[in-house]
SERO-4910 file (N, C-alpha, C, O; in steps of 0.05 Angstrom, whole numbers):
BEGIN
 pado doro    nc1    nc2    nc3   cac1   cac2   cac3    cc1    cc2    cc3    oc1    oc2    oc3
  Unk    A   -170    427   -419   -170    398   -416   -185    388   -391   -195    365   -390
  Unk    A   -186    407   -369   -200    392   -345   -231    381   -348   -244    362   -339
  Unk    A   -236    407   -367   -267    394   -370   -277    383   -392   -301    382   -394
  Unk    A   -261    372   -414   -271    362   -442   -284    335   -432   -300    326   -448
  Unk    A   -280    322   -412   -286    289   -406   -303    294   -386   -315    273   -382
  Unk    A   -311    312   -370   -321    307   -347   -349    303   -345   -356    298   -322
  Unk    A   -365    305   -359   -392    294   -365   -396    261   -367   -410    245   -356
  Unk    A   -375    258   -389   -378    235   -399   -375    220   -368   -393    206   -358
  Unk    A   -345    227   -351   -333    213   -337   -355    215   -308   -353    200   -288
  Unk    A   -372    233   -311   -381    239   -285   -406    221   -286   -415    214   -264
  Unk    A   -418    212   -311   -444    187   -312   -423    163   -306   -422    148   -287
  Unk    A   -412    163   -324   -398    128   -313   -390    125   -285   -391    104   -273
  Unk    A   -384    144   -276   -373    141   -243   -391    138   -230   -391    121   -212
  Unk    A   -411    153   -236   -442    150   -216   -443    125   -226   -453    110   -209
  Unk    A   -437    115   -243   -458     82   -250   -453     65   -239   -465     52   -222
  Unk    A   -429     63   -249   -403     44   -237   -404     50   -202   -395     33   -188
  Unk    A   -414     71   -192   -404     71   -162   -430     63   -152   -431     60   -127
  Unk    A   -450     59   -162   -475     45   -149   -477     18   -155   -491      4   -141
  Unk    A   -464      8   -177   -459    -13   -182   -430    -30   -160   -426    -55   -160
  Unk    A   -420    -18   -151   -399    -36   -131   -412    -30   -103   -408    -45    -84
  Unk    A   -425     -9   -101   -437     -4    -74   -468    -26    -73   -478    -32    -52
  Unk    A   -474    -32    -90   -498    -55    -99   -493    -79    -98   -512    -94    -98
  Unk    A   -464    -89    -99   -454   -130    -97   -427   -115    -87   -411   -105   -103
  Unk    A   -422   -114    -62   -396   -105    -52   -370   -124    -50   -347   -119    -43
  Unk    A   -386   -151    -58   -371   -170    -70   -352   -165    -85   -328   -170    -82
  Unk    A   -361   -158   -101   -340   -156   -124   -319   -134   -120   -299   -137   -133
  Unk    A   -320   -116   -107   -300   -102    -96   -280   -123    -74   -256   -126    -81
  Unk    A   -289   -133    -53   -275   -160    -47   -260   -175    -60   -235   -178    -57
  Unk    A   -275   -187    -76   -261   -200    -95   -237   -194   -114   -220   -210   -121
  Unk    A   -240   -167   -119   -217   -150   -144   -198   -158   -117   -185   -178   -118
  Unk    A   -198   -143    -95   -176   -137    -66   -168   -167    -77   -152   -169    -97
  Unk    A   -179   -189    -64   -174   -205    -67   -154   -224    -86   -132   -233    -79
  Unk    A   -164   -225   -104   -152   -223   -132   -122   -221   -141   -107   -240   -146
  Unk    A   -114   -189   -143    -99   -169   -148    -77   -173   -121    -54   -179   -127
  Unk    A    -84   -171    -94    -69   -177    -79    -55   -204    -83    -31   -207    -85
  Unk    A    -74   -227    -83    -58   -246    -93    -41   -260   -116    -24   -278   -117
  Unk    A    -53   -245   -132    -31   -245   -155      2   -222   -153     23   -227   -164
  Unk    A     -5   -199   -137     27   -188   -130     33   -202   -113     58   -198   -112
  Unk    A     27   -218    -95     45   -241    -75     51   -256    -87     72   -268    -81
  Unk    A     33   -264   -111     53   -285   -130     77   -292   -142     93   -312   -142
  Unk    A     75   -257   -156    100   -251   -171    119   -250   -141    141   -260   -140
  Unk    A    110   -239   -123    141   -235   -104    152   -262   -100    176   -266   -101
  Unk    A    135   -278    -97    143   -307    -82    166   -313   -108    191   -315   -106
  Unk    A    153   -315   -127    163   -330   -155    194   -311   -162    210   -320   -179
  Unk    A    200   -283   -147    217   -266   -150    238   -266   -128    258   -252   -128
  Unk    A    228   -286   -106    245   -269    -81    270   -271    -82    284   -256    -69
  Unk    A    282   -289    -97    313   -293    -95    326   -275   -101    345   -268    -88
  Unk    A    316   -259   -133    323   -232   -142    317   -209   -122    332   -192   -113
  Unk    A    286   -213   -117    285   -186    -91    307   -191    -74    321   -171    -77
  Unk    A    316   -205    -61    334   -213    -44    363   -201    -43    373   -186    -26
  Unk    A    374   -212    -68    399   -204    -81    398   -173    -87    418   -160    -80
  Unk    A    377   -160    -99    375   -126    -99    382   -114    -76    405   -104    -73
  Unk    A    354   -115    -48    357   -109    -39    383   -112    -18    387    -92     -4
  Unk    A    399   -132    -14    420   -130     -1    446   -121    -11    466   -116      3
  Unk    A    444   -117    -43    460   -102    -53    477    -70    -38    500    -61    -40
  Unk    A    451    -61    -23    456    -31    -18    467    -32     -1    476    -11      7
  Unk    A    473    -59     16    487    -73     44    518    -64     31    533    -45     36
  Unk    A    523    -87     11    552    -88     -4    558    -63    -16    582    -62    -23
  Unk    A    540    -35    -22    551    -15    -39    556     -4    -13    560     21    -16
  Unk    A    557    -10     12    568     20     24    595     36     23    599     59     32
  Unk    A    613     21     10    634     42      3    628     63    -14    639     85    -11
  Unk    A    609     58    -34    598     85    -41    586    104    -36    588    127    -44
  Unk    A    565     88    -13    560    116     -2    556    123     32    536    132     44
  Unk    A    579    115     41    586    109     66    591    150     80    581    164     98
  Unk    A    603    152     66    607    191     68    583    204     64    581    226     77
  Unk    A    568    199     53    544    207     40    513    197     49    494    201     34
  Unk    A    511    186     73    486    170     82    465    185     75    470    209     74
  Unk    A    437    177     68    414    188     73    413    198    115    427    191    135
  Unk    A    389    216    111    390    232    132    374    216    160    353    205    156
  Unk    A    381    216    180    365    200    196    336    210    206    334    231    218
  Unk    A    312    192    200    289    196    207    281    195    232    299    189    248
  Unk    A    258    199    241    238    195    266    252    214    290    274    226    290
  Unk    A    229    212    313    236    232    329    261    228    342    272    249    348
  Unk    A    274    203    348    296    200    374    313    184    356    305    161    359
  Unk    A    334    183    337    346    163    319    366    152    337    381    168    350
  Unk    A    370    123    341    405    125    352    436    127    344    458    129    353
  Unk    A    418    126    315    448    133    300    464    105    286    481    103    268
  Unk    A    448     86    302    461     64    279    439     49    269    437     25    273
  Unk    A    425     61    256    392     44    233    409     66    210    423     86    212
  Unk    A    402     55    195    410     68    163    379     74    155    363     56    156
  Unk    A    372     99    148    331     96    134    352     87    107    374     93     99
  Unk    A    325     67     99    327     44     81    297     46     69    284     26     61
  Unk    A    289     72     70    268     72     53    269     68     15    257     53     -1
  Unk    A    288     86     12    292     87    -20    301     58    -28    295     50    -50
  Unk    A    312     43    -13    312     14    -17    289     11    -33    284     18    -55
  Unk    A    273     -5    -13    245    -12     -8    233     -6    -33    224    -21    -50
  Unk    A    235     20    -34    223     31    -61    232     25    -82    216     13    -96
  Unk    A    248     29    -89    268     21   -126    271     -3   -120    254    -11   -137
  Unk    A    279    -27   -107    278    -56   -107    246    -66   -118    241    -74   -140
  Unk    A    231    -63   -100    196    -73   -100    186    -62   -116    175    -75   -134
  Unk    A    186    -30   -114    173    -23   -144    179    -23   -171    162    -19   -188
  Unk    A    206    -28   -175    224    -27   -200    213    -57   -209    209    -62   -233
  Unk    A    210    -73   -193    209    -97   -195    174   -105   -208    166   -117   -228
  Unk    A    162    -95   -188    131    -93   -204    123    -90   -228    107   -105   -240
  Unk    A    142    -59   -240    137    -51   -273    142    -75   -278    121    -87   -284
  Unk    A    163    -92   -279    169   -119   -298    153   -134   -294    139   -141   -313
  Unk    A    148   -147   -267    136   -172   -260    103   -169   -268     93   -191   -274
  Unk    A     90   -153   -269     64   -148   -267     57   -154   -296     35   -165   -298
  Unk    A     66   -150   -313     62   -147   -354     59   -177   -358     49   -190   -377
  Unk    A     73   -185   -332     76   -223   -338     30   -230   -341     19   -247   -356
  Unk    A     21   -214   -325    -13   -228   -324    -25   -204   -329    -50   -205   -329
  Unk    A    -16   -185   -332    -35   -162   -340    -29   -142   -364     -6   -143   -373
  Unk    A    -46   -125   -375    -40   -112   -391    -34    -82   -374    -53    -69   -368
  Unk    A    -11    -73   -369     -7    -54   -357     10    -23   -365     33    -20   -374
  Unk    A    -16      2   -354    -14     25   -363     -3     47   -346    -11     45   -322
  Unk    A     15     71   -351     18     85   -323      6    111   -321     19    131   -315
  Unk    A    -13    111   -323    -32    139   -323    -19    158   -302    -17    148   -279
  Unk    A    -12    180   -306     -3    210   -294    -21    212   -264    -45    206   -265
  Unk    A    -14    217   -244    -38    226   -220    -15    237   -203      8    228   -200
  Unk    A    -31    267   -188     -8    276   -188     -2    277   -163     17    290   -153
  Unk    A    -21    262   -149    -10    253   -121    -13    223   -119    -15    208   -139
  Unk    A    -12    212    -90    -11    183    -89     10    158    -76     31    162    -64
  Unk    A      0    136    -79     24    121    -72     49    117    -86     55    129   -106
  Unk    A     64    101    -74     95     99    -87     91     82   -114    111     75   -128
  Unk    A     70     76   -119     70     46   -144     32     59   -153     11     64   -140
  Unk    A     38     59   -176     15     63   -188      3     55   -217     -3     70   -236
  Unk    A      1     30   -216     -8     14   -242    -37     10   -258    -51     -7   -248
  Unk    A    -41     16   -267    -75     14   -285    -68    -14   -301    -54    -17   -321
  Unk    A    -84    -36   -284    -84    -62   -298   -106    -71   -312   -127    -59   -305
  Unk    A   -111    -92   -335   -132    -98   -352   -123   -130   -358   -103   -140   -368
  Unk    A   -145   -138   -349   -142   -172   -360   -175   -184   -360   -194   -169   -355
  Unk    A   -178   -203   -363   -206   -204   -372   -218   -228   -339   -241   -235   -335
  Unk    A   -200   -232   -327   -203   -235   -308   -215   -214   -287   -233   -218   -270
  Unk    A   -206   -196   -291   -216   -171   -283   -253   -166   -282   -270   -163   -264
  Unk    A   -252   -167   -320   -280   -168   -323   -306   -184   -313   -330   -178   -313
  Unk    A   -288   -211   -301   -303   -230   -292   -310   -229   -268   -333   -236   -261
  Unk    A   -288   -217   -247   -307   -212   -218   -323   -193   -225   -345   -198   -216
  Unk    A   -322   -166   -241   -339   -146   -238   -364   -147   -252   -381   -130   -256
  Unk    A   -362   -173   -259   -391   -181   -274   -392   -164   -303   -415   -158   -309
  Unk    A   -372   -155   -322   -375   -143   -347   -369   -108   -341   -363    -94   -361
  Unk    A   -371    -99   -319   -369    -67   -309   -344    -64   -314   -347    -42   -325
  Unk    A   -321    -68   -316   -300    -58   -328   -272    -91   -330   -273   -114   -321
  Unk    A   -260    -82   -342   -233   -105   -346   -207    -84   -324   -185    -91   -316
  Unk    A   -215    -67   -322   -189    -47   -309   -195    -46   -277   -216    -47   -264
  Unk    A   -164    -43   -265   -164    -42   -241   -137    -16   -235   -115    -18   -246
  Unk    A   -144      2   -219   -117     17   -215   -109      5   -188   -125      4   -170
  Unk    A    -84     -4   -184    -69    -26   -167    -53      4   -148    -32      9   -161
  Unk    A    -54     18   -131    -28     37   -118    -25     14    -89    -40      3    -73
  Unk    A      2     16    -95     15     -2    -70     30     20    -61     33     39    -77
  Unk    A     41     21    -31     68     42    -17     85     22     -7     78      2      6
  Unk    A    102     26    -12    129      7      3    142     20     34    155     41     34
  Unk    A    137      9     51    140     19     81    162     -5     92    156    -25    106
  Unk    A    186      3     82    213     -9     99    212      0    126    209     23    134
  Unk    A    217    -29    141    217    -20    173    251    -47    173    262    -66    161
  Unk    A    253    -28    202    277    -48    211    252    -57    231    228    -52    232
  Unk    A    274    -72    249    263    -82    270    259    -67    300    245    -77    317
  Unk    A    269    -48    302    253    -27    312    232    -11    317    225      1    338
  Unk    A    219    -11    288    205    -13    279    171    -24    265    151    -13    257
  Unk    A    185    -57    267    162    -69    258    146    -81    275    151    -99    290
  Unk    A    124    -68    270    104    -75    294     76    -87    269     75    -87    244
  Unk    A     64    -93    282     32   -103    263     15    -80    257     -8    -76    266
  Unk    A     27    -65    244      5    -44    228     29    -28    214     53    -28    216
  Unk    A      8    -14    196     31      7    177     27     38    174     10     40    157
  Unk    A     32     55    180     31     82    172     15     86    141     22     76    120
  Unk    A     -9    104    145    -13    114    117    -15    146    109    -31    159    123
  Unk    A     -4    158     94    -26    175     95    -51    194     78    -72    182     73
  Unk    A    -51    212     74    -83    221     66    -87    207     47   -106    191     47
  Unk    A    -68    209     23    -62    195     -1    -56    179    -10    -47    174    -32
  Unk    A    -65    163     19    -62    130      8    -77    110     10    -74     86      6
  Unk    A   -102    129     21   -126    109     22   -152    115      6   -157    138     -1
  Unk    A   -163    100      3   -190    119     -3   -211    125     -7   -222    103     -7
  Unk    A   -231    145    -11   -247    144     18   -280    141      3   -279    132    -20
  Unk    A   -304    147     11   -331    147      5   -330    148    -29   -335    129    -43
  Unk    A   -322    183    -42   -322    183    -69   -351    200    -69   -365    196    -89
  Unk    A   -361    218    -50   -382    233    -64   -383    246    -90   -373    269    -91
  Unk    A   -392    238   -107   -396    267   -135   -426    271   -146   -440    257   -161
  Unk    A   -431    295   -133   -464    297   -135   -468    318   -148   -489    329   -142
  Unk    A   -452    331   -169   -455    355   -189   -425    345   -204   -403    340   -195
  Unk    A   -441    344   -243   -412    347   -250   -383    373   -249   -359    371   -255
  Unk    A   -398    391   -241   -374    409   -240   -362    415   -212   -345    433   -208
  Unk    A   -373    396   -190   -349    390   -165   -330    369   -163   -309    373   -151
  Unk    A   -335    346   -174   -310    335   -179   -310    318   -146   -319    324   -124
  Unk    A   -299    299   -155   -299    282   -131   -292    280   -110   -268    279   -109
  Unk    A   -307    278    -81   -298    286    -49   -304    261    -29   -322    246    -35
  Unk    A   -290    256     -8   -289    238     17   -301    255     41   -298    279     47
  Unk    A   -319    233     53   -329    245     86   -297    247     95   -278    236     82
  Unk    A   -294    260    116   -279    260    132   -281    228    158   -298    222    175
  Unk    A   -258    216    149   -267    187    177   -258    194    201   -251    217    207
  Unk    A   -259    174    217   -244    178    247   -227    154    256   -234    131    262
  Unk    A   -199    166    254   -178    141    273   -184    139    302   -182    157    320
  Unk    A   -192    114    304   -212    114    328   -172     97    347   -156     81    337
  Unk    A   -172    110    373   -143     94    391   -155     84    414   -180     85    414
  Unk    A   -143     75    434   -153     68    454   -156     91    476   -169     87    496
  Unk    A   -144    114    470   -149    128    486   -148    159    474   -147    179    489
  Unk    A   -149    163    448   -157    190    433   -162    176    403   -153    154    395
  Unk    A   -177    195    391   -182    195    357   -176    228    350   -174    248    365
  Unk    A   -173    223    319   -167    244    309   -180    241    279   -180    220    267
  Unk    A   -188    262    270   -201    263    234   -183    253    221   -159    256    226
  Unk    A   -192    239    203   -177    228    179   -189    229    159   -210    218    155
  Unk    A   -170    253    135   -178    266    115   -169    241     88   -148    246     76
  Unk    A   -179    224     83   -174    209     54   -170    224     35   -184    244     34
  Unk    A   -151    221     14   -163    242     -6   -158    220    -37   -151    229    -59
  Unk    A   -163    197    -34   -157    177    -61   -188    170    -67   -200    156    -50
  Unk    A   -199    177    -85   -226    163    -91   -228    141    -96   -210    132   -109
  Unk    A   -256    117    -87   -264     96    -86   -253     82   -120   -243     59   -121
  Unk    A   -257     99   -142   -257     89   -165   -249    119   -180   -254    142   -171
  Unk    A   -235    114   -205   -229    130   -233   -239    121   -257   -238     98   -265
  Unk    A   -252    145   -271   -265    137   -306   -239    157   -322   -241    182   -325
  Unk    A   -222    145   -330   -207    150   -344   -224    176   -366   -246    186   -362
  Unk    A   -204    182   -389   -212    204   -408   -226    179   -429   -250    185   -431
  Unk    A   -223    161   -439   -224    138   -446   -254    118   -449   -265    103   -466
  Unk    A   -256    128   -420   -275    113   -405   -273     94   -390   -291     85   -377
  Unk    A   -251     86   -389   -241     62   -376   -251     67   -346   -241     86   -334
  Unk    A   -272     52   -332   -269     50   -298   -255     30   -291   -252      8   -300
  Unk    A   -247     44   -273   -214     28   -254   -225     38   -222   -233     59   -213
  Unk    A   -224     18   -214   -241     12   -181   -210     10   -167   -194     -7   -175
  Unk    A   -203     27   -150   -178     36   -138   -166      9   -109   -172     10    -85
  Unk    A   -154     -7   -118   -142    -29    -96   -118    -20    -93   -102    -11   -109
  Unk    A   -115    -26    -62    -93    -12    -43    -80    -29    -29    -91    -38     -9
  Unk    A    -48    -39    -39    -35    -52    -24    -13    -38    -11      2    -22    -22
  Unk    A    -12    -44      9     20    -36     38     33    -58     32     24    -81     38
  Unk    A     68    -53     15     76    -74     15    106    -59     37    117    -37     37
  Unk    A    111    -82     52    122    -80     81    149    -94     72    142   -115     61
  Unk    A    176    -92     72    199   -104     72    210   -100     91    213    -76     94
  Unk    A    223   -116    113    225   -112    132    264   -124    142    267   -148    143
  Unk    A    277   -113    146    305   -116    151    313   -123    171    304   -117    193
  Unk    A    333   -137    168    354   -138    196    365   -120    207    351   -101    201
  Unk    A    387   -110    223    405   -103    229    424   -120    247    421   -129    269
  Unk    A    446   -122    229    463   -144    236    482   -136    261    491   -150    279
  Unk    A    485   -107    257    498    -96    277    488   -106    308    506   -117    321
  Unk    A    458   -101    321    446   -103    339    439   -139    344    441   -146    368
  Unk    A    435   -156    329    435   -182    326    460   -197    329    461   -219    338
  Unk    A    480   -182    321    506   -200    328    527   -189    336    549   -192    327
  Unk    A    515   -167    362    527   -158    381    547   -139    366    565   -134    382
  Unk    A    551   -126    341    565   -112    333    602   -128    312    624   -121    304
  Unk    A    582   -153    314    610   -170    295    606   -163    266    626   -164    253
  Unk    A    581   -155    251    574   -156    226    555   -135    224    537   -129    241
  Unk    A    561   -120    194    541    -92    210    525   -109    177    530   -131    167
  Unk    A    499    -81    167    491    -90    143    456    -92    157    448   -101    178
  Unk    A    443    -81    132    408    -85    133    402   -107    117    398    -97     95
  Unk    A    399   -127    116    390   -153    103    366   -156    100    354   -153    122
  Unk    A    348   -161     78    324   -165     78    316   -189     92    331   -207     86
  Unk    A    293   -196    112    275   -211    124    262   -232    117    267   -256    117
  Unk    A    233   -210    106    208   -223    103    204   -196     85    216   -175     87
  Unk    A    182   -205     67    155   -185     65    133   -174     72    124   -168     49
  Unk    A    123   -168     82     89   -168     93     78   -149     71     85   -126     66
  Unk    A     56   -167     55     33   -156     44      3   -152     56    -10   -172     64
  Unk    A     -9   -125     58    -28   -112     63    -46   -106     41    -44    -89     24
  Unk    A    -64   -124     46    -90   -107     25   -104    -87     48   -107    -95     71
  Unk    A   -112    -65     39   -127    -48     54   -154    -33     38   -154    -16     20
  Unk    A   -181    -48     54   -207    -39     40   -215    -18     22   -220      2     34
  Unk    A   -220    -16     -8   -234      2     -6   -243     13     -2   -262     -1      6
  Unk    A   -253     44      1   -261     71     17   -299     55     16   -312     50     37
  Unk    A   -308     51    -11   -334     37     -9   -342     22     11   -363     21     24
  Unk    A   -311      4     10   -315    -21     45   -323     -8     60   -345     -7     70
  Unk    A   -300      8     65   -299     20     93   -320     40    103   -318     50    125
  Unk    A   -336     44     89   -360     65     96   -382     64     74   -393     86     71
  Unk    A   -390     44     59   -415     41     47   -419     13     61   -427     14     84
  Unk    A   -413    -11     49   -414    -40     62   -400    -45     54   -390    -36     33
  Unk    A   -392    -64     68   -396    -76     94   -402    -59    112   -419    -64    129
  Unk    A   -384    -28    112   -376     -8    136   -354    -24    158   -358    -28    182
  Unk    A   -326    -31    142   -308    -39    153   -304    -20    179   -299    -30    201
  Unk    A   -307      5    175   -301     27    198   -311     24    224   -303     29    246
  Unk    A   -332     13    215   -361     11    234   -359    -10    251   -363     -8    276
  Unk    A   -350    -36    237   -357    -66    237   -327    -72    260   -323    -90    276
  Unk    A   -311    -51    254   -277    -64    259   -271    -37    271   -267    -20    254
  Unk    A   -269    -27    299   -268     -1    307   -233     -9    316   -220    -26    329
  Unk    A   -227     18    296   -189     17    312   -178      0    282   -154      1    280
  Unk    A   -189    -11    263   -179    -14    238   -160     11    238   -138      7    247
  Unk    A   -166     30    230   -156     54    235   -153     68    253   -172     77    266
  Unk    A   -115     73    262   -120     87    289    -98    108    295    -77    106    282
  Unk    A   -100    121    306    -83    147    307    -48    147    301    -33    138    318
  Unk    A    -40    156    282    -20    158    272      4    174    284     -4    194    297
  Unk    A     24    173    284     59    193    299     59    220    285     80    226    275
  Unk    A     34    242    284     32    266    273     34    274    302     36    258    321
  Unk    A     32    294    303     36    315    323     16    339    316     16    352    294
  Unk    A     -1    343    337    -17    374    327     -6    394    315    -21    413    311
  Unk    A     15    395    308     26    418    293     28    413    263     38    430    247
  Unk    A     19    390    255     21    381    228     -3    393    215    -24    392    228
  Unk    A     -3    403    196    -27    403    173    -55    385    178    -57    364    166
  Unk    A    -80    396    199    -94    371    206   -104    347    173   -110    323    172
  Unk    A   -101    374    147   -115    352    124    -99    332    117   -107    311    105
  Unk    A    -68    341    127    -47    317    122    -31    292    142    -10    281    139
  Unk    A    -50    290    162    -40    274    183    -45    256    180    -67    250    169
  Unk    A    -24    235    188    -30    203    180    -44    181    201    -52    188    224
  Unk    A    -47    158    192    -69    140    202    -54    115    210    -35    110    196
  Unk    A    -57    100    226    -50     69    226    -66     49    212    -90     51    213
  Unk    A    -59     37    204    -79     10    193    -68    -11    208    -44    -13    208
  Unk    A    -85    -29    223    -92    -45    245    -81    -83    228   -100    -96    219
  Unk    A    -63    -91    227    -62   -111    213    -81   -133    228    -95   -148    214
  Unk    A    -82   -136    255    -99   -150    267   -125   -155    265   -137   -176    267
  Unk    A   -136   -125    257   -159   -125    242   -167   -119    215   -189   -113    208
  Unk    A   -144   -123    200   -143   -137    171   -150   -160    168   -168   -168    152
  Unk    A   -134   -178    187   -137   -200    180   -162   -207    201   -168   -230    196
  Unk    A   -179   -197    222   -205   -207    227   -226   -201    207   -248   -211    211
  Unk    A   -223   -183    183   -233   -184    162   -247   -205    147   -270   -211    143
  Unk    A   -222   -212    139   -210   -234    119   -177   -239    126   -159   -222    125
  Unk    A   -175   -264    132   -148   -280    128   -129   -269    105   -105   -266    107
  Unk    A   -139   -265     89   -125   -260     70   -100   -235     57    -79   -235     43
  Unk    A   -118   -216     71   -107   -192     73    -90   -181     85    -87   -156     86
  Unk    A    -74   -200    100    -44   -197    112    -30   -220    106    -37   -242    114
  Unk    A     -3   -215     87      9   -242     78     34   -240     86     42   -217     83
  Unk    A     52   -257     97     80   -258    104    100   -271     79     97   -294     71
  Unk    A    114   -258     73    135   -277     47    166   -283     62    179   -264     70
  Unk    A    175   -312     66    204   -312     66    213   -307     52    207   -303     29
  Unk    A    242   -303     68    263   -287     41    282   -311     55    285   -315     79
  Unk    A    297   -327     27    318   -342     32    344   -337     47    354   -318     36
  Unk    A    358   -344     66    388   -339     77    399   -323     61    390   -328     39
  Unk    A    417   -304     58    437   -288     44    466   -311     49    479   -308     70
  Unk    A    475   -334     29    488   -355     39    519   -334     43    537   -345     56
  Unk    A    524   -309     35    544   -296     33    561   -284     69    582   -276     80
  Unk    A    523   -292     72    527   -269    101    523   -293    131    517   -317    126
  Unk    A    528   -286    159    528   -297    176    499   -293    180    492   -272    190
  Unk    A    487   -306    175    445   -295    182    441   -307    206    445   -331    211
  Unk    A    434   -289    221    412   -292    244    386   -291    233    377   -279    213
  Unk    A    367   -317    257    352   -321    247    329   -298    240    330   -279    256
  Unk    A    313   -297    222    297   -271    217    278   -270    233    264   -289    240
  Unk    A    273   -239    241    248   -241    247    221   -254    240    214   -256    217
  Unk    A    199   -265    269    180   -279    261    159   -272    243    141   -268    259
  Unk    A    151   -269    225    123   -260    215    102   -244    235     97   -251    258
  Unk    A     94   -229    224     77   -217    244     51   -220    246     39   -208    265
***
């Protein structure tokens, strides 16, 4: 099975990948697009996002004995990780919300982000000038408390992605190696998500990458320890350039030094698997667009302090 398609798949990719590297527009534009139509559905959703996610607030008698394990290097012991939140709320929520404007498929990949949708609408077809109706959409859901939330997001190898060389059909598709450029060290950054996919099908699907950010309270630390509970915030949506951007044209990498910048790995990590920062500040010197903040209504159940500001 690996190689019954790969001829076919390996001309359309070349075509298709000189064709978005040729009007880099329209790669813009899909980002564009696609990002703002999943801020749509959230906006049009938040009351339900809302109510989910604070659900896991009200189930802690169930699993109060039983907590998930505490993350990061120094924990203090009273943040709950509220990742799996994040994830089954936002992404559970996507499968539904997304079918509302697209025709949507879940193609197998066996690495990747937390959300991985193959969309088709004829809107589609229209920024890409007729080159395909398909878009593969991978979003990651990155719950932060407020400890936490700072203006950028953690990625890693597999969640960005990168040049897309394929210059023989029987190598199969590869990324330059980039550089997380810091203010005071860089380190390689191994991409490993290609620019674009030609399905078995044929379908090309040009790979858009959103960081979607939910960001919590802690009621405990906010109200001096009268009310404990992680309450959802805000949202922050991240579009983050295609690998084409970022190193064909524009050359976001180039143009925006520190877009990408050294990530909480430690030299003892796997160097092909160490992670990256993405710079929201220089997201949005991009384009405006590509960093979005969503309110989330009062929980009228709960004593709410006011939420954190947008970032």
């Amino acid at each position: 099975m690996y190689n019954q398609h790969r001829q076919t798949q390996y001309e359309r990719y070349r075509t298709a990948r000189s064709a978005l590297v040729g009007a880099p527009q329209m790669m813009q534009e899909l980002e564009r697009y696609l990002a703002g139509e999943v801020i749509s559905l959230l906006m049009v959703s938040i009351e339900e996002i809302t109510r989910d996610y604070n659900e896991a607030t009200y189930l802690y008698p169930f699993w109060q004995r039983y907590p998930p394990l505490d993350r990061g290097r120094a924990p203090k012991g009273d943040q709950v990780p509220w990742i799996e939140v994040g994830e089954h709320v936002l992404g559970a929520k996507l499968s539904r919300l997304l079918p509302q404007r697209f025709q949507v498929k879940d193609p197998g990949l066996p690495t990747g982000p937390d959300v991985r949708f193959l969309l088709t609408n004829s809107r589609i077809s229209e920024i890409t000038n007729g080159l395909t109706d398909s878009a593969w959409l991978m979003a990651d859901i990155k719950s932060v408390g407020p400890r936490d939330d700072a203006a950028h997001t953690v990625m890693s190898h597999n969640q960005i992605s990168g040049y897309g060389e394929w210059d023989r059909p029987d190598g199969g598709v590869g990324n330059r190696v980039m550089t997380a450029v810091g203010k005071r060290a860089s380190h390689p950054f191994h991409s490993a998500l290609p620019p674009l996919y030609v399905l078995s099908d044929g379908t090309v699907a040009p790979t858009v990458l959103l960081a979607i950010k939910p960001v919590y309270s802690m009621l405990s630390v906010c109200t001096s320890g009268r009310l404990q509970g992680q309450p959802l915030c805000r949202i922050d949506v991240a579009a983050i350039p295609n690998g084409l951007l970022l190193e064909e044209g524009p050359k976001y990498l180039e143009s925006h030094r520190g877009l990408l910048f050294p990530g909480k790995d430690d030299k003892e990590k796997n160097p092909l698997k160490i992670r990256a920062r993405i710079s929201f500040e220089l997201l949005r010197a991009i384009d405006a667009w590509r960093v979005h903040s969503i309110a989330v209504p009062p929980d009228p159940s709960i004593a709410q302090t006011p939420p954190p500001a947008a970032l």
